[in-house]
N, C-alpha and C positions, 0 to 999 in steps of 0.2 A: 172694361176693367183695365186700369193701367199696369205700364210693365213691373211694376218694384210691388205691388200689389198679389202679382201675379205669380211672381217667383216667391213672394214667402208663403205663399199658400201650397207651391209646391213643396219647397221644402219641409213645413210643415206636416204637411200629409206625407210625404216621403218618408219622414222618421218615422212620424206612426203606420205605414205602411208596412216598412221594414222591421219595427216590433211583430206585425201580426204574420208577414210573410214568417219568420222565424219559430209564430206560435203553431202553425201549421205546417214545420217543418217541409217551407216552399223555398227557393233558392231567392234570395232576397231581388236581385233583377227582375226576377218574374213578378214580383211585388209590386216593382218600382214600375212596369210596363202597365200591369192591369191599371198601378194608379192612373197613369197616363193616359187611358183610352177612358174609363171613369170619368175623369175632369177635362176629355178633350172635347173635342166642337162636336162627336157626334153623341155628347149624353149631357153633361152637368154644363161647360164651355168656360171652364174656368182659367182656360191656358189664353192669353193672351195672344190674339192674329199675331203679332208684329214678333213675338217670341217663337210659331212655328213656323213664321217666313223667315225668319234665324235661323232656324236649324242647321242646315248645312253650316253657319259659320262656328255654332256648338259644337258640331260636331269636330271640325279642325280643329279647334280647338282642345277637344276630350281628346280627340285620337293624335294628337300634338302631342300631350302628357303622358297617354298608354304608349304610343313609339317611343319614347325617352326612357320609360321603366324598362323598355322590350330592350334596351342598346343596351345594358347592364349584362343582358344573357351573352353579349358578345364578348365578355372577359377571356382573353387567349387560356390562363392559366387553368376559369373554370372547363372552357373548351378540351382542354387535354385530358384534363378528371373527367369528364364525361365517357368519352371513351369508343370506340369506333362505331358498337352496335346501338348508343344515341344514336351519333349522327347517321348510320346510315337507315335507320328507321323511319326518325323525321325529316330526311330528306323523301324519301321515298315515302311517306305519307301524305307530304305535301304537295310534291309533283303528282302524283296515281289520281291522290283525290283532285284534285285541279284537272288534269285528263279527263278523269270519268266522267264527273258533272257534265263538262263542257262539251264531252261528244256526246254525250243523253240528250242532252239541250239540245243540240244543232242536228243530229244526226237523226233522234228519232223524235224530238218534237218540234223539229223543222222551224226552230228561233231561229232571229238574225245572230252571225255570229258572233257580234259584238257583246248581243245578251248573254249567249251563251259562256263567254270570257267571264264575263263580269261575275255569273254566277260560278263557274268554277273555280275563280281565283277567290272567292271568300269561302270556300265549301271548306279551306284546307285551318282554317281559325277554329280553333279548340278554347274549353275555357279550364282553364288549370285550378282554378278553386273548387270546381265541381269536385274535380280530379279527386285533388287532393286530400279534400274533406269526407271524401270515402275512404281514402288509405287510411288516413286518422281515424275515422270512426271506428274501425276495423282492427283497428292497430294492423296493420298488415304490413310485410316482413319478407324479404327476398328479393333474388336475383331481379325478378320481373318488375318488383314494386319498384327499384332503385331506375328501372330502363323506364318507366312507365315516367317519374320523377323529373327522370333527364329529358325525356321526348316532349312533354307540355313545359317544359323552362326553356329550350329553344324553337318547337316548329312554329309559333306564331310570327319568331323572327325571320324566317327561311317564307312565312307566309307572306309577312309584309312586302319583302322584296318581290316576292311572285307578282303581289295585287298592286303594287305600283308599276311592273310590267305592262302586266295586263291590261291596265285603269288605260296607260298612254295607249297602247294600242285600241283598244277599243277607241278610245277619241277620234282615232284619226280614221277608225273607218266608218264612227259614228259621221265625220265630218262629210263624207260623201265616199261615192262608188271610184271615183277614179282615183283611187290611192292607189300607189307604187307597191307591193310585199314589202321590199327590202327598205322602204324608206319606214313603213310602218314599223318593223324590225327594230331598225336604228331611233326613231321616238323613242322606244322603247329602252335601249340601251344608254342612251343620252340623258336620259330622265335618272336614272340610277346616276350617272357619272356624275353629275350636277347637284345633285341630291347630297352623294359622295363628298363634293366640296365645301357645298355649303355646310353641312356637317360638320365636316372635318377641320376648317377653318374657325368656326363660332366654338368647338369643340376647343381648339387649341387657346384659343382670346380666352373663354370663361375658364378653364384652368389657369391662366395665366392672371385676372384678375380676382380671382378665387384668395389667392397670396393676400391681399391687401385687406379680403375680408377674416374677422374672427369672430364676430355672433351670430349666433342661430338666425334670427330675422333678417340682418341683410342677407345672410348666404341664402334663403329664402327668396329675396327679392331678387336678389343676383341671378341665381340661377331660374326662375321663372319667367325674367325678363329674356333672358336666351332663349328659352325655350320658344316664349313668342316672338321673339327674334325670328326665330329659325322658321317659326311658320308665316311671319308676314312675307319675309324675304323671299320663299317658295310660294306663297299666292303669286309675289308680283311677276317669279320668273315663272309661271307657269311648271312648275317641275313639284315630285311627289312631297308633300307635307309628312306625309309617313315614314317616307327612307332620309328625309334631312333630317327630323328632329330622331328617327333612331340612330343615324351614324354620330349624331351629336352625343348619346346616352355610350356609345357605342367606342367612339376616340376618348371621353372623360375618363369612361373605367378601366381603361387599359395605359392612360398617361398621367393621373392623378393619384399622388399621394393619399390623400383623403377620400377616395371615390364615391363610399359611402355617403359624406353630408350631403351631395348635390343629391342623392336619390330622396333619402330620407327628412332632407330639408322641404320637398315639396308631398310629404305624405300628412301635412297638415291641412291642408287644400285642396289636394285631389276630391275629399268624399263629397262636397257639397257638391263639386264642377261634374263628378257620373251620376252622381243623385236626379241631377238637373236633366240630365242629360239623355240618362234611361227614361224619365219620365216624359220628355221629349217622343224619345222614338216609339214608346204607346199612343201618344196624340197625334201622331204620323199615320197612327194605322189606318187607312181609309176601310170602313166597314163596307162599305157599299160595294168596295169592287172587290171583296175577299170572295165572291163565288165564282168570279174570272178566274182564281187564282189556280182551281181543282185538281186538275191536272200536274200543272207546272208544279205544283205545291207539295203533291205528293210524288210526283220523281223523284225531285230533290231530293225529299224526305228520305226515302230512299237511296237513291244514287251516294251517297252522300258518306255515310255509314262502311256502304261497301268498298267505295273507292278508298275510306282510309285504313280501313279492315286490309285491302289489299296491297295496299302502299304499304304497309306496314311488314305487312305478312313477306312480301318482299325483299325490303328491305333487311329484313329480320333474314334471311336466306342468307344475299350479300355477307351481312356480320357473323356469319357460320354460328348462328345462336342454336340452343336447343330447341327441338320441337313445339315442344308444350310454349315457348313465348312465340313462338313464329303463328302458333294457332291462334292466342288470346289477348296478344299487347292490343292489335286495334283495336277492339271492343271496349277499351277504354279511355278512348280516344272520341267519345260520340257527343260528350258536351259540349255545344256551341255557346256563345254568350255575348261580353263586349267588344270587342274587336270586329267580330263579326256585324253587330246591328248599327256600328261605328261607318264601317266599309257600307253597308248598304245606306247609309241615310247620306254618307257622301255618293254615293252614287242616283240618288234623289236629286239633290240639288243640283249634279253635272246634267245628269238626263232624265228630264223630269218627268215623261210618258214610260218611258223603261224604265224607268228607278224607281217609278210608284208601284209598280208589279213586281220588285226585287224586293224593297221593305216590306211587301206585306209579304210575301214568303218567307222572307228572313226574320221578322219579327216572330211570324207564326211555328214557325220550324224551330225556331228558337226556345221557345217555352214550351214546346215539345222533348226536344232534345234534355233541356234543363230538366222536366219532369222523368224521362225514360233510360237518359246518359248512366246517371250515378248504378244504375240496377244494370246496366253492363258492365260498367264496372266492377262493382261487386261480384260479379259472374266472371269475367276475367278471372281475377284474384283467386276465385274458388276455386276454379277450375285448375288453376297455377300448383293451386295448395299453399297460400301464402298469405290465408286469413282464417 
């Protein structure tokens, strides 16, 4: 089957996918995955070789656009309305959960510690639709709902930065045993700072040439040419795709008059490019080695949960909150989704023996979580008294 063949059959199915995922009140991703394994090479084969030996560059691509909507959260102004017991929650959720994972992994099931990184720098990726689509359903109301709010509109950004940490160090001890600590350290920190400029630099130009545009479509093209700007230029330097294109979302919204059009200009384009793209990370799933998975799968599954329960619960101390949120913010925190299956399919393509045992944990833990998240949720809220 050819490629242009191949993607409209996705897309296709996709939509009707996501009617039916909808009909069966399923979270629509989890729609778009089943399609993917459905149509992938181990049932119907409908996805095209040359389009899952892509992937990895889909996915820079998708998670180019999701870090760019993520640099929004960094608006200083929103940053102060949020309020302390935000940030110190999803700070603390993000680091705890990233710890837990990563010593479960290395400490008691005796992974290399590179895998262990990997997996605990994506454990800390929530999915805020989940979230949120329960507060609404609920109509839900109060202190806890308003921190719950603030915590999934920035810890995916505080995640980012973690797993672009992480990503570099792990490389370098993926590279071999005789790495330095402190040099792996310093990758680590160098990769942010470069990240940082590239950002910040392409950040300043498309505001700057943003002036000259005045209709919808070009500021469309303007700003999605940047954005892949921003990820070719971070292929070629080797440095995080995820921290350039969010410090680029990240300098727009805090030095642009307009800051708005550049997000909402490319929310005409986004749905086909995650459509594609979740449907991707189902035909990723390699069935055959999901029974390897058992163990490692259900840690996670575990690990996972608690570590942000705990980060949270933590944190929540720190912001001298009341009781009753220090007990229940985390548990609404359990939705994993795109960010998440984003980070594991790029970690496919960097290591591709480790990374096939990452995606299929993360795919699978994922329509997991998706199916069991919203009902902690809920259960939070309850317990709050604030539905």
């Amino acid at each position: 089957m050819n490629l242009t063949l191949g993607l409209a059959i996705i897309l296709l199915l996709g939509l009707l996918f996501s009617y039916l995922a909808k009909a069966v009140k399923t979270p629509v991703v989890t729609g778009f995955i089943v399609l993917g394994i459905l149509i992938g090479p181990y049932f119907l084969n409908l996805v095209p070789h040359t389009l899952i030996k892509g992937s990895g560059f889909v996915a820079n691509i998708t998670l180019g656009f999701i870090a760019f909507s993520i640099g929004q959260d960094f608006y200083l102004k929103k940053l102060k309305k949020l309020g302390i017991a935000v940030l110190w929650i999803s700070i603390g959720e993000v680091f705890v959960s990233w710890l837990v994972v990563s010593s479960v992994i290395y400490f008691v099931l005796k992974q290399p510690i590179y895998i262990a990184l990997l997996f605990g720098a994506i454990a800390p990726a929530t999915a805020p639709a989940a979230t949120v689509m329960v507060i609404r359903e609920y109509k839900a109301r109060g202190t806890m709902t308003d921190i719950i709010l603030g915590v999934v509109a920035i810890d995916d950004a505080w995640g980012l930065i973690l797993f672009a940490v992480s990503l570099a160090i792990a490389r370098s001890l993926y590279a071999g045993s005789n790495v330095v600590p402190v040099m792996v350290i310093l990758r680590g920190i160098l990769d942010v700072l470069f990240s940082f400029i590239i950002g910040g630099v392409l950040g300043y130009l498309l505001n700057y040439f943003s002036r000259f545009i005045h209709d919808r479509d070009n500021f469309m093209i303007l700003t999605v040419g940047f954005v892949l700007f921003a990820i070719g230029i971070s292929t070629i330097l080797n440095v995080s795709v995820l921290l350039s294109c969010m410090f680029l979302g990240a300098v727009i919204v805090n030095i642009s008059s307009h800051r708005e059009k550049f997000f909402d200009s490319i929310s005409s384009i986004d749905s086909p490019i995650y459509l594609i793209f979740f449907v991707l990370v189902g035909a990723n799933l390699e069935i055959l080695s999901l029974k390897s998975i058992g163990v490692l799968g259900i840690t996670y599954f575990f690990a996972r949960p608690f570590g942000e329960w705990l980060g949270a619960y933590l944190g929540a101390i720190v912001a001298k909150t009341p009781k009753y949120i220090r007990k229940y913010v985390g548990l609404s925190l359990v939705p994993q989704a795109g960010v998440a299956l984003g980070m594991a399919l790029l970690c496919k393509s960097i290591f591709p023996e480790a990374g096939e045992i990452i995606m299929n944990v993360i795919i699978a833990t994922t329509v997991l979580y998706e199916l069991t998240g919203p009902f902690f949720t809920k259960y939070a809220l309850a317990k709050a008294k604030e539905i």
